[in-house]
N, C-alpha and C positions, 0 to 999 in steps of 0.2 A: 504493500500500500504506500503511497505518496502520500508526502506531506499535504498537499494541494486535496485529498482525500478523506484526510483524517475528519473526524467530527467538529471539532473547533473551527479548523479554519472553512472548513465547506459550507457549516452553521453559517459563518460570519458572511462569507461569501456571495452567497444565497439571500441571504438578507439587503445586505448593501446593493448586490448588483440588481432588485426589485424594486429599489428606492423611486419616488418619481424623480425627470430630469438626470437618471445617474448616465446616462450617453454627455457624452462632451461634443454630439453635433447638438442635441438637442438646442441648445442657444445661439449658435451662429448661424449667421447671415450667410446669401448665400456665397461661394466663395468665387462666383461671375460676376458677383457684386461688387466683394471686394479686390478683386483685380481690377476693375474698373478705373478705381478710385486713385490718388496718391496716397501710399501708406500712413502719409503722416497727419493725413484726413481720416482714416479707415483704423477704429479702435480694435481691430482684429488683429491688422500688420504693424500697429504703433509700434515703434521702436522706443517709444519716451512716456507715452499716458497709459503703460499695460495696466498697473496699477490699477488705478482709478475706474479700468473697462471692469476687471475684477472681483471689485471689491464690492459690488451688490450680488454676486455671485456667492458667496460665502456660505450658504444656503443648499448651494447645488453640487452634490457632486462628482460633476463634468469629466466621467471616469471612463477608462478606456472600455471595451465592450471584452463579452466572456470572451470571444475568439482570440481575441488580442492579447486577452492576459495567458491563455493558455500557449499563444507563441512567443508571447516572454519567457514564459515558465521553460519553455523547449529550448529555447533557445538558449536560458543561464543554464540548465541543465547536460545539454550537448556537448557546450563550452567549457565544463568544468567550468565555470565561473567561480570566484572567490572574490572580488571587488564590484561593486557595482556602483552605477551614480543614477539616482533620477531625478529630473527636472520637473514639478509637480505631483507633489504628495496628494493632494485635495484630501479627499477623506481615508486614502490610504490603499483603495484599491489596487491599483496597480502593484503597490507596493507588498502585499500580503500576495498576491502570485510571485512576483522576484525575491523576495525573503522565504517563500517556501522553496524555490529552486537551491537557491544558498543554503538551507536544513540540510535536501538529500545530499546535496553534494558535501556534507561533511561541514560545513560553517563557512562562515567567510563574513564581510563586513558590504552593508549599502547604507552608503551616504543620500540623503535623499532631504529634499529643499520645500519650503511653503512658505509665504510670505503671511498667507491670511490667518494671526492665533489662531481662531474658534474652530479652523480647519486641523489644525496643528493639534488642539487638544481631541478633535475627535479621531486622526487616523491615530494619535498614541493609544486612544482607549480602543476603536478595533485592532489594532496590534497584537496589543494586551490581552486581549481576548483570544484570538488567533494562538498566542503562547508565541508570538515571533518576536516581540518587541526586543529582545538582547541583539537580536542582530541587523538591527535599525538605528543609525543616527537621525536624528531630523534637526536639519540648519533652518532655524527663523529667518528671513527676512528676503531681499530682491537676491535672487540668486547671483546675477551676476557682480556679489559683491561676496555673497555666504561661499562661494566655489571658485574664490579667487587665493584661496593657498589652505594649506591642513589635508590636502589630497595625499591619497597612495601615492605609488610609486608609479606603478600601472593599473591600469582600468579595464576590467575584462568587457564590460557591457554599460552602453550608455541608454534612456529611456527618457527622450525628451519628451513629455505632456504638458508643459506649462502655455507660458503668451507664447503663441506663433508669432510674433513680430521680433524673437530675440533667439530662436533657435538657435543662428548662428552663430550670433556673440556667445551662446551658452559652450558650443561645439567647440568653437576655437578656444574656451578656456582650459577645455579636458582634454583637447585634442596630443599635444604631443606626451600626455601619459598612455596612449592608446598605443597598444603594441600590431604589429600583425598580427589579425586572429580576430579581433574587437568587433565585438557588434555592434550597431548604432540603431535604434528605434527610433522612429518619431513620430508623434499622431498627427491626425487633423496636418499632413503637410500640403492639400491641396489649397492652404492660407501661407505658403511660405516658399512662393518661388525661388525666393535667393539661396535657401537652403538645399530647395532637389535640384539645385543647380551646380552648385556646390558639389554632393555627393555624387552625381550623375556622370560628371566628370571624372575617367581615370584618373588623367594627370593631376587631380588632387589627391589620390593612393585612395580611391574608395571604389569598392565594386557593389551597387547598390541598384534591386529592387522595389516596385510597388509593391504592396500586400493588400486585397482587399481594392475598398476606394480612396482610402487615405492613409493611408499606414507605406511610411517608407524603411525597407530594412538594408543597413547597409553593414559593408565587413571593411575593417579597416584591411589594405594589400599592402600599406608599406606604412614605419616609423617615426618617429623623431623623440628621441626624449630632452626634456626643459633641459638637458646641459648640453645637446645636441645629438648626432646620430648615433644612433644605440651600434653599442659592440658588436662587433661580427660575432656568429655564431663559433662557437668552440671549433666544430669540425673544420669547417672553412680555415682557420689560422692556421689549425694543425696541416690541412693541405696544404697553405700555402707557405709553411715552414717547410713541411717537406720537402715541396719545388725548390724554394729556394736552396737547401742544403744538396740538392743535387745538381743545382748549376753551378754552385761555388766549386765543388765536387769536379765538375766538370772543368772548370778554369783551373785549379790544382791540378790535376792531369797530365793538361797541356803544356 
């Protein structure tokens, strides 16, 4: 049996995902709409008033759907994941499928972000409930301030659900702890051009699908870590000590 199975957390599960409004389409506009508009008109893609879109929200919550959470779940579980970061707590949902992946897989740590208290005190108490809250942090405030240092080292799995107007900024903050291998989620991305735009491109090192109608899942193909490019792999140097030691080899010889 799966964590994701067990009584407690399926209780919880069951409950929350029945809630009214718990879809996070259910409030937005549509997203013809807001491509229409200039982002900084369009409280959807705001880069600067997310806030404020939000925060009569507090109410709702605007949670990913069952399918979604159980391809998280597969996905931190596939992964062997052991770190993870998500971008919108709301009432915890999502969170309680990625903290069950981290159980089977033996433990591990998710940092995970909410600006709104009253959201913050409720996905702590469905946590709690769940029996997963030990392996949950939750960072109060705008993310892109609460996830600007105190990160691991590397990031196995990223789960962006918060403003679509900041994906990006949230990505490039986690971005070079992401090793090859890293998965990246994002919901609701049909409000976030810049973002599948981003990912969609190789030469940014992502090889990245649609999932569904808005769910984009991407795998990170190549590195960088915050003190620059990551070590070559062990076997690699030992190759290429080898060579080396047989051309010196060679010049000795001669």
């Amino acid at each position: 049996m799966t964590t994701l199975e067990s009584k407690p957390v399926a209780a919880v599960l069951q409950r929350l995902l029945g809630l009214p409004n718990a879809s996070s389409q259910s409030v937005r506009p549509s997203p013809r709409r807001s491509r229409a508009r200039h982002e900084d008109d369009d409280p959807v893609r705001s880069k600067t008033g997310y806030l404020d879109f939000y925060r009569p929200m507090k109410d709702m919550p605007l949670a990913v759907s069952r399918e979604t959470g159980a391809l998280l779940y597969m996905l931190a579980r596939s992964s062997r994941a052991k770190t993870i970061v998500e971008f919108g707590a709301s009432f915890g949902i999502s969170t309680i499928f990625l903290a069950s992946a981290l159980r089977d897989n033996g433990g591990g740590r998710l940092i995970t972000t909410e600006f709104e208290p009253s959201k913050i005190a409720r996905a702590r108490k469905h946590l709690t409930e769940a029996g997963l809250i030990e392996l949950v942090e939750i960072r109060e405030g705008d993310a892109l301030l609460t996830l600007k240092s105190g990160l691991p080292e590397t990031i196995d799995l990223v789960l962006l659900d918060g403003a679509k107007g900041i994906y990006l900024e949230v990505l490039s903050l986690l971005e070079a702890r992401l090793p090859s291998g890293a998965r990246v989620v994002a919901d609701n991305t049909n409000y976030c051009p810049d973002y599948e735009a981003r990912v969609r491109e190789p030469a940014n090192g992502y090889l990245s699908i649609p999932f569904g109608d808005d769910v984009e899942v991407s795998m990170r193909t190549s590195s960088t870590s915050a003190s620059g490019p990551r070590d070559e792999p062990r076997w690699a140097s030992s190759r290429s000590m080898s060579s080396n030691d047989e051309t010196m080899k060679g010049i000795r010889d001669e």
